[in-house]
N, C-alpha and C positions, 0 to 999 in steps of 0.2 A: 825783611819779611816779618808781620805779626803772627800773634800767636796763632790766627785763624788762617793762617798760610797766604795772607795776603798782604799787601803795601797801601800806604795811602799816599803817594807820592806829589811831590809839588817842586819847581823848580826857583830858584833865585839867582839873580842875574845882578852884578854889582860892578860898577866903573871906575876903576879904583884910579889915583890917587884920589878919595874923593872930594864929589860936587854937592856932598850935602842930601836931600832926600832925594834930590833928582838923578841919582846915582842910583838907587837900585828899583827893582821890579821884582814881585813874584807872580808866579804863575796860579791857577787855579787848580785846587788840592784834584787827586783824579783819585777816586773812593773804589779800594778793593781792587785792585791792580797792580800786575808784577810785568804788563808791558805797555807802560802807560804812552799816550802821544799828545805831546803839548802842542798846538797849533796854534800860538797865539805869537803875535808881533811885539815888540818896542824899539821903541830909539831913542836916541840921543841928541841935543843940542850940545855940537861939541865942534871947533872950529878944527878942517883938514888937518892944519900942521898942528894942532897942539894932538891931535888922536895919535901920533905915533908914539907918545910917551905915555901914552894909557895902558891899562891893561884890563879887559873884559873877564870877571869871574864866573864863572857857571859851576853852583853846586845844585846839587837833585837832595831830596832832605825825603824821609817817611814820616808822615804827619801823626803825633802822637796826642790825642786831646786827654790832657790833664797832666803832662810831665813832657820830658823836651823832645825836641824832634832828634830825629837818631840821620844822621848822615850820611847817603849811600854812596857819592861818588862826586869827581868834581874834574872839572877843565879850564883852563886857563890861554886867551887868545889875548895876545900881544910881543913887545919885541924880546922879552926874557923867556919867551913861550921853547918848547922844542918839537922839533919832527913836523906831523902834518897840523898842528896848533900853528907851529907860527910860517907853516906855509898861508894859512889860511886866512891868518893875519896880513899878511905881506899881500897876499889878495884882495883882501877889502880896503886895502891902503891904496892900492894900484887901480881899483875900481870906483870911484867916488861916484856916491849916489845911486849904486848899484847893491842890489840884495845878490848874497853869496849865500851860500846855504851849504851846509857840508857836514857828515855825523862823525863824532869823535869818542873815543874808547873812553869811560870815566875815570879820574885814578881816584885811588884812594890815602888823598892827602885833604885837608877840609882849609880854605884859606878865605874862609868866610865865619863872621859870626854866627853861633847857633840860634840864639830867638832872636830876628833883630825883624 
């Protein structure tokens, strides 16, 4: 949270090992907000059997204009993943072409660049 008691949160989404630019997304910054909702899509060009050695990063970042974004929390969906992460993994693996949707606790580990 800023000094004005609020967030300007945005989301990043990266595919790691990576594919180059096609490997990440960010989401659209949500201005003034401590409970923001991202409803935006993306995907991937990425063949069935090579996605089980990937790994999906999701950090959430508070957008800071003029110094760097401050990093609030992050998840990780793939096979090194644990608990309901890599259950949910193991379900979009078992579901091809299918949207899985499911909310996850953020940790507070950052395994994402901070300005990229």
């Amino acid at each position: 949270m800023d000094a004005n008691g609020y967030s300007d949160p945005f989301v990043k989404i990266y595919l790691k090992p990576d594919m180059g630019k096609k490997a990440k997304y960010k989401t659209q910054i949500k201005k003034k907000t401590l409970n923001p909702e991202f409803n935006e899509e993306f995907s991937y060009e990425v063949k069935h059997a090579e996605l089980a050695k990937k790994t999906l990063d999701i950090s959430v970042w508070d957008y800071d204009m003029g110094k760097s974004n401050d990093f609030i929390g992050g998840c990780q969906l793939g096979i090194t993943a644990k608990g309901e992460c890599l259950k949910h993994w193991y379900e979009c693996l078992k579901n091809k072409d299918k949207k899985i949707e499911r909310w996850h606790v953020l940790l507070n580990q950052n395994n994402t660049e901070a300005d990229d």
